[in-house]
C-alpha positions as CSV (number, residue, x, y, z in Angstrom):
1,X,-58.4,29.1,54.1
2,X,-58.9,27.0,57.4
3,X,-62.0,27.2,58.5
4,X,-60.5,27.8,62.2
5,X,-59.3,31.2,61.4
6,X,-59.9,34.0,63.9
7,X,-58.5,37.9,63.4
8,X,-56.4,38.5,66.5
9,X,-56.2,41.9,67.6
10,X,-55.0,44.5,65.7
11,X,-51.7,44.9,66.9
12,X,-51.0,41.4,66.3
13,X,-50.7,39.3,64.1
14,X,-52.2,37.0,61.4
15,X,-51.9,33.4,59.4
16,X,-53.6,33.1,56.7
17,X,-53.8,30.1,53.9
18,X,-54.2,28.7,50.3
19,X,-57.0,25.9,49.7
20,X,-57.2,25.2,53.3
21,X,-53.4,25.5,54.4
22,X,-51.2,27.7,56.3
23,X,-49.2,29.6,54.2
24,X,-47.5,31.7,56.6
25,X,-48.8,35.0,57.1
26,X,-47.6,36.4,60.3
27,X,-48.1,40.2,60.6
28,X,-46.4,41.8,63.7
29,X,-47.5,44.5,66.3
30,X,-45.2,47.0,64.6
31,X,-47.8,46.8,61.5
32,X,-49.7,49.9,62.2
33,X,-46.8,51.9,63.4
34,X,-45.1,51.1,59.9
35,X,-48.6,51.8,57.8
36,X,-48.6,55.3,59.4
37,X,-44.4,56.1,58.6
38,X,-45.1,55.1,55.0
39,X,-44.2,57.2,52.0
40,X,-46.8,58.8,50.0
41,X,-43.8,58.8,46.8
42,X,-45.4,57.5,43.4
43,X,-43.4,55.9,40.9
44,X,-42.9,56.5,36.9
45,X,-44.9,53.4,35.2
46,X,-41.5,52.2,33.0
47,X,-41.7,51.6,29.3
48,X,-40.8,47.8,28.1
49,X,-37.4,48.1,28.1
50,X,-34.1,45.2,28.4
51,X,-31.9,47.9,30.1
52,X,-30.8,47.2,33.7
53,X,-31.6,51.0,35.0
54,X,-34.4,50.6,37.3
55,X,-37.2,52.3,37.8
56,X,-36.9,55.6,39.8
57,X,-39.8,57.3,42.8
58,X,-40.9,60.5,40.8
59,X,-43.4,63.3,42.1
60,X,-46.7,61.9,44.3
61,X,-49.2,61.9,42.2
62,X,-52.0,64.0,43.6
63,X,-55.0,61.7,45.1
64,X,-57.9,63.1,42.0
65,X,-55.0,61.6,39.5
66,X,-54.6,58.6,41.2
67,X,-57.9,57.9,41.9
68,X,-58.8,58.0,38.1
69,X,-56.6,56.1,37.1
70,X,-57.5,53.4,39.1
71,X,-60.5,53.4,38.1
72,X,-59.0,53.4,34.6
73,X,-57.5,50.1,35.6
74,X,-60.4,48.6,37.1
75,X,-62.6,49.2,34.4
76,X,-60.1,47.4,31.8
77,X,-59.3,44.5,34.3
78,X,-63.4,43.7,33.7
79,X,-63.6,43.5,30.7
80,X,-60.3,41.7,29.9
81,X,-62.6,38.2,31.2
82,X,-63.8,35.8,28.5
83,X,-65.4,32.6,30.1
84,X,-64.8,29.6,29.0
85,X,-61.6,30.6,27.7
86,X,-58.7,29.2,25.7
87,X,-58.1,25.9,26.7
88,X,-54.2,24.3,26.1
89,X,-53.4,22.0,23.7
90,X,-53.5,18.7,25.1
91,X,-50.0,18.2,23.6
92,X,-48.7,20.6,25.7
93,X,-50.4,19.7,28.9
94,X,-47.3,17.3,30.1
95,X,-45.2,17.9,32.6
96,X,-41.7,18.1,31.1
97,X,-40.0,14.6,30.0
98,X,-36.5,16.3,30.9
99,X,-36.6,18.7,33.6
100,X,-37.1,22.7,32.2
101,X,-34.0,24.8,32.3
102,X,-34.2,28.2,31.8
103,X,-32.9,30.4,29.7
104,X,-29.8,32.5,30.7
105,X,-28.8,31.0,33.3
106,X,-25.2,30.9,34.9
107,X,-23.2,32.9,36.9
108,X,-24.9,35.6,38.8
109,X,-24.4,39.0,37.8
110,X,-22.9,41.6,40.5
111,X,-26.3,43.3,40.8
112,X,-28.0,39.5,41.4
113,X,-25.1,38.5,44.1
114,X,-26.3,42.1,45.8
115,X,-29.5,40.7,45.3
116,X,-29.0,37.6,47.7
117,X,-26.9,39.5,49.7
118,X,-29.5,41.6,50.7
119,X,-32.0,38.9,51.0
120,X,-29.9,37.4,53.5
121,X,-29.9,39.8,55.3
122,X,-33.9,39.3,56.7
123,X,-32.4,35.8,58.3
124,X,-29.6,37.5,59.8
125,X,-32.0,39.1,61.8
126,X,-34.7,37.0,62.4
127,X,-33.4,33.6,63.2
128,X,-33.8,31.9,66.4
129,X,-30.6,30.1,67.8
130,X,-31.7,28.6,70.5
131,X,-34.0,26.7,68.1
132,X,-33.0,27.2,64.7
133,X,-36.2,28.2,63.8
134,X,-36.9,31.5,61.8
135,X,-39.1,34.5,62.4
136,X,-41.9,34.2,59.7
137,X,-42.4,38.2,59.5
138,X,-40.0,40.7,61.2
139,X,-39.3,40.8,64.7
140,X,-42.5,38.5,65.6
141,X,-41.7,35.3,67.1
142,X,-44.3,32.8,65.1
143,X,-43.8,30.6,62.4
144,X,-45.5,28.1,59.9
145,X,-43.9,25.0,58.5
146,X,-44.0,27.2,55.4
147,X,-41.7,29.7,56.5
148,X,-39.5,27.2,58.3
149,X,-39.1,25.2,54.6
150,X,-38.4,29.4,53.4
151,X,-35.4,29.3,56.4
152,X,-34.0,26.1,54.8
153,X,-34.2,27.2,50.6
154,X,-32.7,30.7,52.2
155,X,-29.9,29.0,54.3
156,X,-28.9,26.2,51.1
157,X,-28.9,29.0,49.2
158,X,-27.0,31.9,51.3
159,X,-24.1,28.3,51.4
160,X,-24.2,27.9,48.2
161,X,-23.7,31.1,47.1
162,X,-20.5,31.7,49.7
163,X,-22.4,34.0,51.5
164,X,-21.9,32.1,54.6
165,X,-19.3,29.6,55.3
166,X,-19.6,26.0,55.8
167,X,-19.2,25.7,59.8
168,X,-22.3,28.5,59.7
169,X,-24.3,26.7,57.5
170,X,-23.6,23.3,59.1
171,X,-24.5,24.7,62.5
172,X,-27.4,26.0,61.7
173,X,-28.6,23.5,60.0
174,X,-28.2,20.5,62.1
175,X,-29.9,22.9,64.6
176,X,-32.5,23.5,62.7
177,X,-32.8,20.0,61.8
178,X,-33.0,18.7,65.4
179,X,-35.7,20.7,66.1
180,X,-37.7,19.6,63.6
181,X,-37.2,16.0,64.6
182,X,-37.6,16.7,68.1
183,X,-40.1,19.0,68.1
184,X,-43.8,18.8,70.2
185,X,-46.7,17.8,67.1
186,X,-50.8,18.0,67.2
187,X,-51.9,15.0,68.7
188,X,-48.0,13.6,68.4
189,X,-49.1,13.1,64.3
190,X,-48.1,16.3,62.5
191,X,-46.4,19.7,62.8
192,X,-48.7,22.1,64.5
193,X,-50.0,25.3,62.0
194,X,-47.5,27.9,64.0
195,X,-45.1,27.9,66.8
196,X,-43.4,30.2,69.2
197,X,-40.0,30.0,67.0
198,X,-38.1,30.4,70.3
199,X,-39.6,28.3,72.7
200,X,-41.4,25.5,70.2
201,X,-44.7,26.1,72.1
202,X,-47.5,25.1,69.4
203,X,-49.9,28.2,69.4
204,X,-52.7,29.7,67.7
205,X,-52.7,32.5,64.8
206,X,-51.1,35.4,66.2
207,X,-50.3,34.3,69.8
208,X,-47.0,33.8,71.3
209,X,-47.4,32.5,75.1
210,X,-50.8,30.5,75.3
211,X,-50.3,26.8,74.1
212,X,-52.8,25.7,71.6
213,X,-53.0,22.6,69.1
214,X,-55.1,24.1,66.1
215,X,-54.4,21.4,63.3
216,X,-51.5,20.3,61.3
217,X,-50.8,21.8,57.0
218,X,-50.7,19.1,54.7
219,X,-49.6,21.8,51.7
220,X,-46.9,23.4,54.2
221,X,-45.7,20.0,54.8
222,X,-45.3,19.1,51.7
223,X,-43.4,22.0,50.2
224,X,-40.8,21.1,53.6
225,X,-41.0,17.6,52.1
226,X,-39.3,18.7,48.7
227,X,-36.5,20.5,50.6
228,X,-35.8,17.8,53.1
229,X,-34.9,15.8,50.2
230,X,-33.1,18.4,48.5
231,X,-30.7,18.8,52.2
232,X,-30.3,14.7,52.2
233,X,-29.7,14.6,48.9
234,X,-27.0,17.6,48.6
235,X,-25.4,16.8,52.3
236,X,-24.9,13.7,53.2
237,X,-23.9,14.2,56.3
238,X,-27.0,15.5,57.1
239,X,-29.3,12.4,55.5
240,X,-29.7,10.9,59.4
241,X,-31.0,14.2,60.8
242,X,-33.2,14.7,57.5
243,X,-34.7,10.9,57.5
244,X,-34.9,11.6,61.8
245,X,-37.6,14.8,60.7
246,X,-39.7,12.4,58.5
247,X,-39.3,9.6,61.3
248,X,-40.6,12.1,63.6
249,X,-43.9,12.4,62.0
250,X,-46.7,10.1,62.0
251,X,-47.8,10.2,58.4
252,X,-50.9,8.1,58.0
253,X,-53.8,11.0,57.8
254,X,-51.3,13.1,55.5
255,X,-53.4,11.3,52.9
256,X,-56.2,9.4,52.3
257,X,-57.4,8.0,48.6
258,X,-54.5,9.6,46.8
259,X,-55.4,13.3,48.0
260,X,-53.6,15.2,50.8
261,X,-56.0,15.9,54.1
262,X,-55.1,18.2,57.0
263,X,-57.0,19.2,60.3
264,X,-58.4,22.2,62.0
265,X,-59.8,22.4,65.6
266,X,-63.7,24.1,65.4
267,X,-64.9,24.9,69.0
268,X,-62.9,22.0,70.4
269,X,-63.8,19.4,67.3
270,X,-61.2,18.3,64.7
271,X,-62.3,18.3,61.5
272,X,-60.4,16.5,58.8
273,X,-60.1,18.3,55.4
274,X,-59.1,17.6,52.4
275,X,-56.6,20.3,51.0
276,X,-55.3,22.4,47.9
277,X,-56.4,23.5,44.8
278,X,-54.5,24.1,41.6
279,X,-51.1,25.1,41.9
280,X,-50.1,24.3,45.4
281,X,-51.9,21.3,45.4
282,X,-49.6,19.9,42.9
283,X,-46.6,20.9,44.0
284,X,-47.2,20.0,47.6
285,X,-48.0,17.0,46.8
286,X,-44.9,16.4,44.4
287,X,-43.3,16.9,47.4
288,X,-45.2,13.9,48.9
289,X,-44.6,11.9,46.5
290,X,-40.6,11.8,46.8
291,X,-41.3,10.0,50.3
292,X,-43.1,7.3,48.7
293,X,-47.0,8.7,49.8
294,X,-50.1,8.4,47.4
295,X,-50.5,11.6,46.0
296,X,-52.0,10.5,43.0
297,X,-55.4,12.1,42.6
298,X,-53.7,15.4,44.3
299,X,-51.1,15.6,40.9
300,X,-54.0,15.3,39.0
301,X,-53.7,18.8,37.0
302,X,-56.4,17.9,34.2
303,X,-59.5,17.1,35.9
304,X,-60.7,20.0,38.0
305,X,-59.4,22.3,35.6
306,X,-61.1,24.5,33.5
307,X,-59.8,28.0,31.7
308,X,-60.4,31.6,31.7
309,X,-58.9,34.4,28.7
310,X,-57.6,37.5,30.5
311,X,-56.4,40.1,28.3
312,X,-56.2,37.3,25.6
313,X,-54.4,34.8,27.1
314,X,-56.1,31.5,28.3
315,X,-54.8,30.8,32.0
316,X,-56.0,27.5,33.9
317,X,-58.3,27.4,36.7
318,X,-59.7,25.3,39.3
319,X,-63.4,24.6,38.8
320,X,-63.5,23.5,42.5
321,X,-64.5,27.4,44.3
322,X,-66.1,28.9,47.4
323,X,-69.5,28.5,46.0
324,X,-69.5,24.6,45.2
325,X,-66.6,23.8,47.3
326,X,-66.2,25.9,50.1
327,X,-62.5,27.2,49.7
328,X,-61.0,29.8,47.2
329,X,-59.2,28.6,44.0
330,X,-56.6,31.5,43.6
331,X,-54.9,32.2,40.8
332,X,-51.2,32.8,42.0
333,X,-47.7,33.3,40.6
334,X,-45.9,31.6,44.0
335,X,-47.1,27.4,43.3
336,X,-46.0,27.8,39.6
337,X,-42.7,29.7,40.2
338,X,-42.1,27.2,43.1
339,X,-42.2,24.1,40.9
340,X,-40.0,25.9,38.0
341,X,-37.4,26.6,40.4
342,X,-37.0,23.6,42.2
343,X,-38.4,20.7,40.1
344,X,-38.2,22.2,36.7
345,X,-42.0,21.6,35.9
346,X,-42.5,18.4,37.4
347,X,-45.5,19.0,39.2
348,X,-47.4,21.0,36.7
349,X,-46.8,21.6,32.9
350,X,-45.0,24.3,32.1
351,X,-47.4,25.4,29.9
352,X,-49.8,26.6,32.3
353,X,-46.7,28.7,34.2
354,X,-46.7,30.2,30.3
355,X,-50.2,31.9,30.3
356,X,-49.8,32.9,33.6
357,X,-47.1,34.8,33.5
358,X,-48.4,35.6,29.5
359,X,-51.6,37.2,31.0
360,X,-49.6,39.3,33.8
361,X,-47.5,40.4,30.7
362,X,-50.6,41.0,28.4
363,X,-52.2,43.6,31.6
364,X,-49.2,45.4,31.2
365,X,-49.9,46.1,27.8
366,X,-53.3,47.4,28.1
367,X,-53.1,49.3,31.8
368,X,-49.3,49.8,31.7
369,X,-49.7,48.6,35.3
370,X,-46.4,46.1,36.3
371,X,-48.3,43.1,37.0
372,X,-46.5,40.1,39.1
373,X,-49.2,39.2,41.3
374,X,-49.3,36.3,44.5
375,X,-50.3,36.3,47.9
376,X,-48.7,37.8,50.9
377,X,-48.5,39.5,54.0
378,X,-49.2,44.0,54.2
379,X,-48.0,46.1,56.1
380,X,-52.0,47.4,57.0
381,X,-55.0,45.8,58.0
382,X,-56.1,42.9,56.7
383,X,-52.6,41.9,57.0
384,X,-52.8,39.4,54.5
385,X,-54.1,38.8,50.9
386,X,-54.6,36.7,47.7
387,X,-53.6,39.2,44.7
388,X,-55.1,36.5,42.5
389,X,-55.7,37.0,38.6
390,X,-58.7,34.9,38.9
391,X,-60.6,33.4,41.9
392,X,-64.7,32.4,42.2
393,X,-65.1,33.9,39.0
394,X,-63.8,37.2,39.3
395,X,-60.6,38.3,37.7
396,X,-57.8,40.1,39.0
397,X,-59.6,40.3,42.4
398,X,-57.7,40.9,45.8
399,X,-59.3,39.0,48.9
400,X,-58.8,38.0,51.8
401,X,-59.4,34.9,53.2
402,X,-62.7,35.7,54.3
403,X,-63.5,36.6,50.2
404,X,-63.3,40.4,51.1
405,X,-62.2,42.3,48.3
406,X,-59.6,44.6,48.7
407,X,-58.7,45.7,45.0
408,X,-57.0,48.6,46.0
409,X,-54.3,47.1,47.9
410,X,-53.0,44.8,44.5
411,X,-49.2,44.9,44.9
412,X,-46.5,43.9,43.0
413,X,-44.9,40.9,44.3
414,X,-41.1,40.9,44.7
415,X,-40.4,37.4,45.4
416,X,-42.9,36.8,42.4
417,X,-41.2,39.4,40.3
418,X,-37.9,38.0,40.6
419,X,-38.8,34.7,40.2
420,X,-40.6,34.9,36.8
421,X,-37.4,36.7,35.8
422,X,-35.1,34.1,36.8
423,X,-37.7,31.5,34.9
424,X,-38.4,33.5,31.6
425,X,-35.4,36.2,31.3
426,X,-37.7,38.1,29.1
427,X,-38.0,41.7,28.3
428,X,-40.8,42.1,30.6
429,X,-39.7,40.3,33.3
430,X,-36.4,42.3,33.0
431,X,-38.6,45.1,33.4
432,X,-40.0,43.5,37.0
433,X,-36.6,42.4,38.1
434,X,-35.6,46.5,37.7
435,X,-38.4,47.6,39.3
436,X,-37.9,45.4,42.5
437,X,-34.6,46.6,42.4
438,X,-35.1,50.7,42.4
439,X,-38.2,50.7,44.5
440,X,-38.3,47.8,47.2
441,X,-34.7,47.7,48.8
442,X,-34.6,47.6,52.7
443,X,-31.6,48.3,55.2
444,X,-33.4,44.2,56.6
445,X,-33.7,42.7,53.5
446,X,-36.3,43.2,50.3
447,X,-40.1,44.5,51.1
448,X,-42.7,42.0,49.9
449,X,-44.4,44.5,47.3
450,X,-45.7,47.9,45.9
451,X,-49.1,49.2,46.4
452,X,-50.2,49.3,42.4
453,X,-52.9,52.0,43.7
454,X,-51.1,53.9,46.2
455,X,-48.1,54.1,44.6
456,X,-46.0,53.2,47.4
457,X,-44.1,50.0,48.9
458,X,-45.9,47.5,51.1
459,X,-43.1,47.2,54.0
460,X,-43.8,44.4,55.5
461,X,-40.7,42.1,55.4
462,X,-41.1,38.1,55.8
463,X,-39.2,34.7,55.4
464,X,-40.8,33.0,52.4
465,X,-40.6,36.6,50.7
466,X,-37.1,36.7,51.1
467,X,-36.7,33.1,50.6
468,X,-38.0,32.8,47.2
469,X,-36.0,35.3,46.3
470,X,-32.9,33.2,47.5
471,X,-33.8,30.2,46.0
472,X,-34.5,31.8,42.4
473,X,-31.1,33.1,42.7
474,X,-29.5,30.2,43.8
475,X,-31.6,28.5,40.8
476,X,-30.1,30.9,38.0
477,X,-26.4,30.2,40.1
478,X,-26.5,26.1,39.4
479,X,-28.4,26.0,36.1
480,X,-30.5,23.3,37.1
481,X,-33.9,22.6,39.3
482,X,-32.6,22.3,42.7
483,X,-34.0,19.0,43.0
484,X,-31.7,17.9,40.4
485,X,-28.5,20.3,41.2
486,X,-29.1,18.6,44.4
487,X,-29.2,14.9,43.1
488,X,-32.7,13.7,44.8
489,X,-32.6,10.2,43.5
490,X,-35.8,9.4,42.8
491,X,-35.1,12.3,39.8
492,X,-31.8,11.9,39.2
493,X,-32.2,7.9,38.2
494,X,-35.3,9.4,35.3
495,X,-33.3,12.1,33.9
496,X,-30.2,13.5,32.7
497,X,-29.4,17.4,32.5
498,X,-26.9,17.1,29.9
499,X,-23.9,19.4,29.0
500,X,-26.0,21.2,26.6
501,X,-28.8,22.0,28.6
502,X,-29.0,25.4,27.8
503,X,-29.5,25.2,24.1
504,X,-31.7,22.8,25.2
505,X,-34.0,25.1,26.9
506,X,-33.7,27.9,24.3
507,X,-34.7,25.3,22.0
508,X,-37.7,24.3,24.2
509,X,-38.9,28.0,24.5
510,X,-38.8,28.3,21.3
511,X,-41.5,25.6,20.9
512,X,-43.9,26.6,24.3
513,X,-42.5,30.0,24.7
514,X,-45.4,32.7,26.3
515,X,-46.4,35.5,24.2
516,X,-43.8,38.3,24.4
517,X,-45.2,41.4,22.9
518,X,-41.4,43.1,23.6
519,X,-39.2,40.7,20.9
């Protein structure tokens, strides 16, 4: 994370970040109130099945039960590591000559418009209209570029999906828009880490009033970068206010020697860093890349990379960690989901996004523990962690940015679960879509997870949560990667989604397709 971090107090909340970045992790005052309201229900670990029933709370388990078999778990997660593992063909380590389509995709189903509906629903809430900015977690008044770039997938989406009109969306958007291209920037380069969303005052990680430069996000700017050209792209009308927001900022340090570089203020001293690892250093910089930067060395997904077998399955890795690099190389579901959705693999090959999700499938198997794993906010102190399958050599670890374990708060991811879904459509994946749906519904929109060791839901409710969620289902909606649906040129002019796309895609799983021990 950055370097610059410091807990505020309890009741507040925190940021938190991947490789060095902000990645939005804004947990408010009502945290502890919530952790002590929460349920103590257990739920039945479902069999493998392609029904659309859901998973339903059964009897708590009683805390000796529990206990065991978490310890069951733990026990199998360590020995399920063989170093060096499996690498990838080098055939398959391409990113995709015609952008990936996934399988089943079309019209959403009543349950999936529900879905959207209900993810919706957080914005509703938590948007600011006197800036068009959006709360990154519930009822707390602080967001990251990251969350903002959540406010504009979520917004597209909720338009495209008719679940708000045009003269909403418009308004809202060239709002939103003029804020960004108007707004107050560290050193007048680069978007500050956070903001007071309703008065634009750049502030420090968990603060609302005191005005602070702490550094600018080069991986949060990027992932912004992908969906401004998605908005120029798919509204022309808005291609002025989107070109004003690159205009805006001074992009010079963003990169330096084909890597992307952000800053953090240390006791007063800016220090200039460069950022990302595996994953979201890719698509970040993918992102980059459509505005005409050097990204080159930062798309680089061969050279740091090594691999690891869990449970079997050889997933990739960056060799760059704490100990010989200061800053974590997470394993995540999130950067690989991201780039299916919206650039259909362009970023990284799809193969790695296969034994990812083929290892989360494989733990399954042997722990019958639901496994969609990321990173994201709690509902209880610390707030905020990496649910990683592998990071500085330990697999299936939990951390916090400060390399604490916290094993026992592993959740299941909903905005990871349904995105995998929408990517894959597999039995398994049907299994995590069903699950999200009987077990993480809020009156405000979806909760970010389930506790795998308490047996209960992590209520915390954010923007990029409920975000992903949009996008994947505006993703499954249009058939296409957004970037594409949209018409970004820079894609459009290289490839073609043609008429028969689907069989296309079925066609193409059938050659890379993960291991699915359900079919």
């Amino acid at each position: 994370m950055s370097s610059d971090f410091q807990p505020p107090p309890k009741s507040l909340s925190i940021l938190a970040s991947v490789g060095g970045v902000v990645t939005a992790a804004i947990a408010i005052a009502l945290l502890n109130g919530w952790s002590k309201q929460l349920s103590n229900t257990s739920i039945k670990k479902p069999e493998i099945s392609t029904s659309p029933t859901a998973s339903q709370p059964e009897k708590p388990q009683s805390p000796v039960s529990s206990a065991k078999e978490a310890e069951i778990v733990a026990s199998l997660d360590a020995q399920s590591v063989v170093l060096p593992g499996q690498p990838i063909p080098k055939n398959q380590l391409t990113v995709a000559i015609i952008p990936y389509v996934a399988p089943g995709v079309g019209k959403l189903t009543p349950e999936e418009m529900t879905t959207a509906r209900q993810a919706w629903s957080y914005f509703q809430r938590n948007w600011n209209d006197e800036t068009g900015l959006i709360n990154s977690v519930d009822g707390f008044a602080a967001v990251s570029m990251w969350d903002q770039t959540a406010a504009i997938a979520a917004l597209v989406s909720a338009r495209e999906l008719n679940i708000v009109p045009a003269a909403e969306f418009e308004a809202k958007m060239s709002k939103m828009l003029n804020t960004l291209a108007s707004m107050p920037l560290y050193k007048g380069e680069l978007p500050n880490k956070v903001y007071n969303a309703k008065t634009l005052v750049p502030v420090n990680y968990g603060q609302l009033e005191k005005r602070e430069e702490i550094g600018w996000s080069a991986i949060d700017l990027g992932r912004m970068a992908i969906w401004l050209k998605i908005v120029e792209a798919k509204y022309p009308e808005m291609r002025s206010q989107t070109a004003a927001v690159w205009k805006h900022w001074q992009v010079k340090r963003l990169t330096t020697n084909g890597q992307m570089y952000g800053t953090a203020v240390i006791k007063g001293k800016e220090q200039y860093n460069q950022e990302g690892r595996l994953g979201y250093e890719n698509y970040a910089a993918y992102g980059l890349k459509l505005w005409g930067l050097n990204v080159n060395k930062a798309l680089d997904y061969q050279s740091h990379t090594a691999f690891v077998d869990l449970y079997g399955q050889g997933i990739p890795y960056d060799k760059r960690d704490y100990k010989n690099s200061g800053a974590n190389n997470y394993v995540l579901s999130e950067p690989y989901i991201l780039d299916g959705i919206e650039t259909g693999f362009q970023a990284l090959p799809k193969a790695y996004a296969d034994q990812i999700l083929a290892a989360q499938a494989a733990r399954y198997e042997a722990t019958k523990q639901l496994t969609a794993v990321t990173e994201d906010n709690l509902d209880r102190a610390p707030y905020f962690v990496y649910s990683s399958l592998f990071v500085n050599g330990e697999p299936w670890a939990t951390i916090a940015d400060t390399r604490e374990q916290h094993n026992d708060l592993r959740f299941l991811s909903a905005k990871a679960a349904i995105g995998w879904h929408v990517l894959y459509n597999t039995a398994y994946t049907r299994q995590l879509f069903d699950f999200v749906q009987g077990n993480l519904k809020s009156k405000d929109g979806w909760y970010n997870g389930f506790y795998e060791s308490l047996h209960q839901p992590n209520k915390t409710l954010t923007a990029n949560n409920n975000g992903v969620i949009l996008e994947s289902l505006l993703y499954k909606q249009v058939g296409q990667p957004l970037t594409v649906w949209a018409g970004v040129t820079s894609l459009r002019s290289k490839f073609k989604i043609p008429n028969n796309a689907r069989g296309l895609a079925n066609a193409a799983l059938t050659k890379f397709k993960i291991n699915d021990p359900h079919k």
